[in-house]
C-alpha positions as CSV (number, residue, x, y, z in Angstrom):
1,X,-23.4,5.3,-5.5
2,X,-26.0,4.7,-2.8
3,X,-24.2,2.1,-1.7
4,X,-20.4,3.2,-2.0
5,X,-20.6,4.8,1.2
6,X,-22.0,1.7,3.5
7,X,-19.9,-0.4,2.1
8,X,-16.5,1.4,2.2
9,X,-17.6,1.7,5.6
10,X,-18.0,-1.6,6.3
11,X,-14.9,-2.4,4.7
12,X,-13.0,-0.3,6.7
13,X,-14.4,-1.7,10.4
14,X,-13.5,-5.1,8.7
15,X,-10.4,-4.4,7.8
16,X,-9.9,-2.8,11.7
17,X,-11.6,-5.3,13.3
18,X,-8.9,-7.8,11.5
19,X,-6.3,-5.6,12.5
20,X,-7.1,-5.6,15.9
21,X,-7.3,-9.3,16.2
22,X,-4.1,-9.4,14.3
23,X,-2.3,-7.4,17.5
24,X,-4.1,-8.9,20.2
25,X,-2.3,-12.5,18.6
26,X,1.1,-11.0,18.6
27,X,0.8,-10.8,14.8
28,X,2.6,-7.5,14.2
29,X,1.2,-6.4,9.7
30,X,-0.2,-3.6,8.8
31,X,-3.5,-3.8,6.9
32,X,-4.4,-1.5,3.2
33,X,-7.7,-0.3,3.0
34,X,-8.5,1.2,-0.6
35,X,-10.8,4.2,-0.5
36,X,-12.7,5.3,-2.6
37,X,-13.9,8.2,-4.8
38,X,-17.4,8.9,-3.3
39,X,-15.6,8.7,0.7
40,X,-12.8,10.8,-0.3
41,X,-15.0,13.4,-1.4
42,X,-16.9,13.4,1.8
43,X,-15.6,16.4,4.3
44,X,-16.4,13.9,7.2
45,X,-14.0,10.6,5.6
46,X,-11.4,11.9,8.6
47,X,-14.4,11.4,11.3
48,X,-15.3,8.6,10.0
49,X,-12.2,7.0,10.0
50,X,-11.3,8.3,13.5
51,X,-14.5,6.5,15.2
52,X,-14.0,3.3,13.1
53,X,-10.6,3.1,14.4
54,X,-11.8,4.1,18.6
55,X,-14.1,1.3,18.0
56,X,-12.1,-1.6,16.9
57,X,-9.3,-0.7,19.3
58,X,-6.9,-1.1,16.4
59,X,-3.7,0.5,16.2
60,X,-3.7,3.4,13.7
61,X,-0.1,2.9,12.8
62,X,-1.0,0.3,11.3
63,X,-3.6,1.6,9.4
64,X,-3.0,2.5,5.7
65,X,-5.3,4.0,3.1
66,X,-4.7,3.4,-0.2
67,X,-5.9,7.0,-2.8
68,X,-5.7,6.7,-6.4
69,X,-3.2,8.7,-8.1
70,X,-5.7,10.6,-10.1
71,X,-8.2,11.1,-7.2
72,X,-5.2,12.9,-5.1
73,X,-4.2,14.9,-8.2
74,X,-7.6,16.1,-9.0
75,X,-8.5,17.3,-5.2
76,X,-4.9,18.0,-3.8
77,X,-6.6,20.2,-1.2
78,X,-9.2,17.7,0.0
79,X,-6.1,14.9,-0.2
80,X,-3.7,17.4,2.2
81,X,-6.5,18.0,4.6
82,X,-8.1,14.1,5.7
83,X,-3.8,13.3,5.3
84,X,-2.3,15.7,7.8
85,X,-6.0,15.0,10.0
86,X,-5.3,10.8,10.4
87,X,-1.4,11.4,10.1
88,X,-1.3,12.8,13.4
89,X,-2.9,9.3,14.5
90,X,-0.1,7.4,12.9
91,X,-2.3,6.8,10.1
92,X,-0.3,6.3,6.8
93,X,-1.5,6.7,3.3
94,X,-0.4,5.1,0.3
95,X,-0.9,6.2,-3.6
96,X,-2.1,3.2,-5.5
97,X,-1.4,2.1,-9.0
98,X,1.4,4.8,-9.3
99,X,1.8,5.6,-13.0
100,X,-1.1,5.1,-14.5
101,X,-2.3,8.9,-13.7
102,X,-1.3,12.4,-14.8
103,X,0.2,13.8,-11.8
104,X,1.0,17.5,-11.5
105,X,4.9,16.8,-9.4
106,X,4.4,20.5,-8.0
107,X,1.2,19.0,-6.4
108,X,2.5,15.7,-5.7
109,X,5.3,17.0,-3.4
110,X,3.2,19.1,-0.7
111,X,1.4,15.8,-0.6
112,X,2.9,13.9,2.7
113,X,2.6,10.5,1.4
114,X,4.5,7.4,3.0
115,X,3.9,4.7,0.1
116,X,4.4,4.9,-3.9
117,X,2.4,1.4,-4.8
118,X,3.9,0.5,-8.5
119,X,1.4,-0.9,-10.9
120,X,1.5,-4.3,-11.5
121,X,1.2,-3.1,-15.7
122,X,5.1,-2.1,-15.0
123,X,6.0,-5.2,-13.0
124,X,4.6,-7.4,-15.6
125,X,7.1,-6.1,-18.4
126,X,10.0,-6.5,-15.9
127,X,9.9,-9.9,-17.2
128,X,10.7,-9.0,-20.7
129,X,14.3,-8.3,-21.2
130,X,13.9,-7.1,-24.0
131,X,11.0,-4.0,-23.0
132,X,13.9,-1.5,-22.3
133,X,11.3,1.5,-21.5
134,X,8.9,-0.8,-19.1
135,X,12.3,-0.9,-17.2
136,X,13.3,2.6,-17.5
137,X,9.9,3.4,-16.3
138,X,10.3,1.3,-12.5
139,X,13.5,2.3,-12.2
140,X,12.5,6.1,-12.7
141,X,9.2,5.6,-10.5
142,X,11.8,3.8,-7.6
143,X,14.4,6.9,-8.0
144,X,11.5,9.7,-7.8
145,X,10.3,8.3,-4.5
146,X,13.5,7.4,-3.4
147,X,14.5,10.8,-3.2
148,X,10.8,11.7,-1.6
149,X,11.7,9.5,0.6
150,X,9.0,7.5,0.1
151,X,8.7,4.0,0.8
152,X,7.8,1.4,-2.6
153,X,5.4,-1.4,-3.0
154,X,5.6,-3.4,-6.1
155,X,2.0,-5.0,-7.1
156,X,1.9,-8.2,-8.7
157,X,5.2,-10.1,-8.6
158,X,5.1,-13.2,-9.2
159,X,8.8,-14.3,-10.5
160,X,12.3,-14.2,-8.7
161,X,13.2,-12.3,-12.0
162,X,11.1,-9.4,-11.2
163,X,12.1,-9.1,-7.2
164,X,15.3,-9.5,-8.3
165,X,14.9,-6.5,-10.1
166,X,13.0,-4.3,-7.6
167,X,15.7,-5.5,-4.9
168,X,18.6,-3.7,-7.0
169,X,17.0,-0.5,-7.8
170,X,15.9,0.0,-4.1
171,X,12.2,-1.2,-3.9
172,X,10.7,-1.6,-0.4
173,X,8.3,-3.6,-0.4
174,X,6.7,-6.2,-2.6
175,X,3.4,-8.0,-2.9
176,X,2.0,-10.9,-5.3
177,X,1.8,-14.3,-5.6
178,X,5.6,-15.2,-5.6
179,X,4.6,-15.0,-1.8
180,X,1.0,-15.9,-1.8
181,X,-2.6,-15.6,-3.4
182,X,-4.9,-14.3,-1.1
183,X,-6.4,-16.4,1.6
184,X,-8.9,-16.3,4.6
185,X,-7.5,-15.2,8.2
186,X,-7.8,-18.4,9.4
187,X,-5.3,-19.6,6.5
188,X,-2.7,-16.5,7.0
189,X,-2.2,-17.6,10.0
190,X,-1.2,-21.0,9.3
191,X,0.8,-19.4,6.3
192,X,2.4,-16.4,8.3
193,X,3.2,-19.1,11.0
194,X,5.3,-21.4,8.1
195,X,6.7,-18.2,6.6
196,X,8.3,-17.0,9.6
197,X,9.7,-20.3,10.6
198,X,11.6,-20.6,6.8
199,X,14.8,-19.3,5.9
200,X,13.9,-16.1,4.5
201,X,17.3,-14.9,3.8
202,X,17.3,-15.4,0.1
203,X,14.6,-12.8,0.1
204,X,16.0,-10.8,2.6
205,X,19.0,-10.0,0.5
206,X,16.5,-9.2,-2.5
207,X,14.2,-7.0,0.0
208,X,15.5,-4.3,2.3
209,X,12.5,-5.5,4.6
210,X,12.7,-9.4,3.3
211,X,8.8,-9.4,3.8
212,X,5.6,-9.0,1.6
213,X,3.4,-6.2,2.1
């Protein structure tokens, strides 16, 4: 715990820093920071965030923090206060691993949240056929924010079979390693650079973006 704090921190200026070197190359992503329990709690996480991003120069809009399901759930209040603070930055925030928690619906709607991220737990049994209710769950998940008009990241896919899926029941976005494991900067750019200069259509047709977030 003595350490959570520094080094969420730290993460985040990285994760800025990044950003802003990302913009200043023309490179136009947004970057997910996850935060954690210990700087959610804090009253100041909103300051915090605020310098991090006048320092780095970065563009807030493309900012996005990622909460837990159950850590908005639990502290709805403390969740509605840092969001409406760094949303009227252009900050966006993202629940993460979506379905795994208990989440109070009531609770969830006051909650102005741009992203639903799908656990990858789901999009792993979207390869089974046969796993009717892993299916039933993803498409339910994909309706519910649909009509919160949320966006939808899908974690983990790593078959056509799956995007495939996700593409017909209206998923936004998807990341995994169909698209790529993770890398160094210095490799994304060489790998963003051979990406965009592909045909991209096939995924474009599966993805209402056709890109990996």
């Amino acid at each position: 715990m003595r350490l959570i704090l520094p080094l969420g921190k730290w993460v985040l200026q990285q994760a800025c820093s990044q950003l802003k070197a990302f913009e200043d190359e023309g490179i136009d992503i947004s970057i997910a920071v996850n935060i954690s329990t210990a700087q959610f709690e804090r009253p100041d996480l909103s300051d915090i965030v605020i310098e991090v991003l006048e320092e780095t120069g970065a563009n807030p809009a493309n900012l996005e923090l990622e909460l837990t399901e159950s850590m908005a759930m639990q502290n709805p209040d403390i969740a509605l206060s840092h969001i409406n603070t760094l949303k009227k930055l252009g900050v966006r925030f993202a629940i993460d691993d979506f379905g795994t928690g208990y989440s109070n619906l009531s609770q969830l709607s006051r909650l102005p949240f741009d992203v639903f991220k799908i656990d990858r737990s789901f999009v792993d049994k979207l390869t089974n056929r046969e796993d009717e209710h892993g299916r039933i769950i993803v498409r339910t998940i994909l309706a519910m924010a649909n009509s919160l008009n949320y966006e939808t990241v899908a974690e983990g896919v790593e078959a056509v079979s799956q995007l495939e899926f996700l593409s017909e029941y209206g998923c936004t976005y998807a990341q995994g390693y169909y698209f790529a494991r993770p890398m160094p900067s210095k490799e994304f750019h060489e790998w963003y650079s051979a990406w965009n200069k592909q045909d991209k259509s096939a995924v474009a047709a599966m993805m209402r973006q056709g890109s990996a977030a």
